[in-house]
C-alpha positions in Angstrom: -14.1 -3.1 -17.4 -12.3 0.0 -16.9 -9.8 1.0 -20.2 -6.6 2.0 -18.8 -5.5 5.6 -20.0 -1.7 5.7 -20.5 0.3 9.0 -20.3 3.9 10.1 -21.4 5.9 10.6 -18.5 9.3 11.9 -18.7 11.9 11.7 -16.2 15.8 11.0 -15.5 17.2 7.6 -14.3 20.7 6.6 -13.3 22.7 3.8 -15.0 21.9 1.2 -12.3 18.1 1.5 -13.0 18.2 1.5 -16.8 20.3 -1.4 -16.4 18.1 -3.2 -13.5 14.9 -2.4 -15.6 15.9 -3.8 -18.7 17.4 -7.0 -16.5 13.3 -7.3 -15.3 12.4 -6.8 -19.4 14.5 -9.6 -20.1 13.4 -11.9 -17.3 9.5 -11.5 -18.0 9.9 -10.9 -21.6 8.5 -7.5 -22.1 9.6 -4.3 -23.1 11.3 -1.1 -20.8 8.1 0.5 -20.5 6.2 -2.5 -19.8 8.6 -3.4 -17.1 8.6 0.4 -15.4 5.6 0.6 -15.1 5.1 -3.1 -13.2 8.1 -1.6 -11.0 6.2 1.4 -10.5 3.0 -0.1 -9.4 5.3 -2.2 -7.1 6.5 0.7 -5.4 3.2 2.4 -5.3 1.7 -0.3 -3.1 4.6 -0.5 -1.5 4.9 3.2 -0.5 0.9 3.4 0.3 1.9 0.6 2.7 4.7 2.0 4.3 2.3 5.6 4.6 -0.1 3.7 6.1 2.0 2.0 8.9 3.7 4.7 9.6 0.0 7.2 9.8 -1.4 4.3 11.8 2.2 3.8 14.4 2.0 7.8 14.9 -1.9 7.6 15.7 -3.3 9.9 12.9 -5.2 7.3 11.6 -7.4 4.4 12.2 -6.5 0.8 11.4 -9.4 0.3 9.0 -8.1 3.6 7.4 -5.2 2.4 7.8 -5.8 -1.0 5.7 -7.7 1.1 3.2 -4.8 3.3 2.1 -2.8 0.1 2.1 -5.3 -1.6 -0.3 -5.2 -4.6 1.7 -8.2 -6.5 4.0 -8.0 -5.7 8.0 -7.3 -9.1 8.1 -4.3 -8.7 6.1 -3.4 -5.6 8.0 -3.5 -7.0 11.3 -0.5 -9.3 10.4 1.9 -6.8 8.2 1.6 -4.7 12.2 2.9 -8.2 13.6 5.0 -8.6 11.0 6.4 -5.5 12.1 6.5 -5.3 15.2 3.7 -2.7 15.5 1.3 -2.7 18.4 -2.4 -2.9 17.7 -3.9 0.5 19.3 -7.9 -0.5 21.0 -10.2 2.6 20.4 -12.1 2.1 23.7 -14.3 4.9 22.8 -15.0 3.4 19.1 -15.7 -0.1 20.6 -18.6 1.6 22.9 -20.2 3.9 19.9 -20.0 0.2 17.6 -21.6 -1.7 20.9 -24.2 1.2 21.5 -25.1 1.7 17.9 -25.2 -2.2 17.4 -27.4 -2.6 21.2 -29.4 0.4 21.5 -31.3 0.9 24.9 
């Protein structure tokens, strides 16, 4: 079991946030820091899953990369692109290396 190293991180926030963040201390009953950094991890997925639908829609990156950087199963890819309306790009070239490799001669 990895031991989780915390660091001191100093930056500004607006009214709105303070106030939002201690809202989400009260509701789950933990402290400021507790609850920025639960809100932080929250937007860390969420921005490594925008990243990787957005790397994926402009074709720099393969959907298994794709569902890698997003830290979620293909499977689970597969339907945030429905979800959004994305088109699922076939690697014709990928599916014959996988086929040969798989059915060598």
């Amino acid at each position: 079991m990895a031991i989780s190293e915390n660091r001191h991180l100093t930056g500004r926030v607006n009214k709105r946030q303070i106030e939002q963040l201690d809202k989400i201390s009260q509701e789950e009953k933990i402290d400021r820091s507790s609850a920025l950094r639960k809100v932080l991890d929250i937007g860390l997925n969420e921005y490594n899953k925008q990243k990787a639908l957005d790397d994926y829609r402009k074709g720099r990156i393969s959907i298994g990369k794709a569902a890698s950087l997003a830290k979620v199963s293909m499977a689970e890819f597969y339907k945030i692109l429905e979800s959004e309306n994305i088109p699922v790009r076939i690697d014709i070239r990928g599916i014959e290396e996988a086929i040969q490799s798989d059915f060598p001669k």
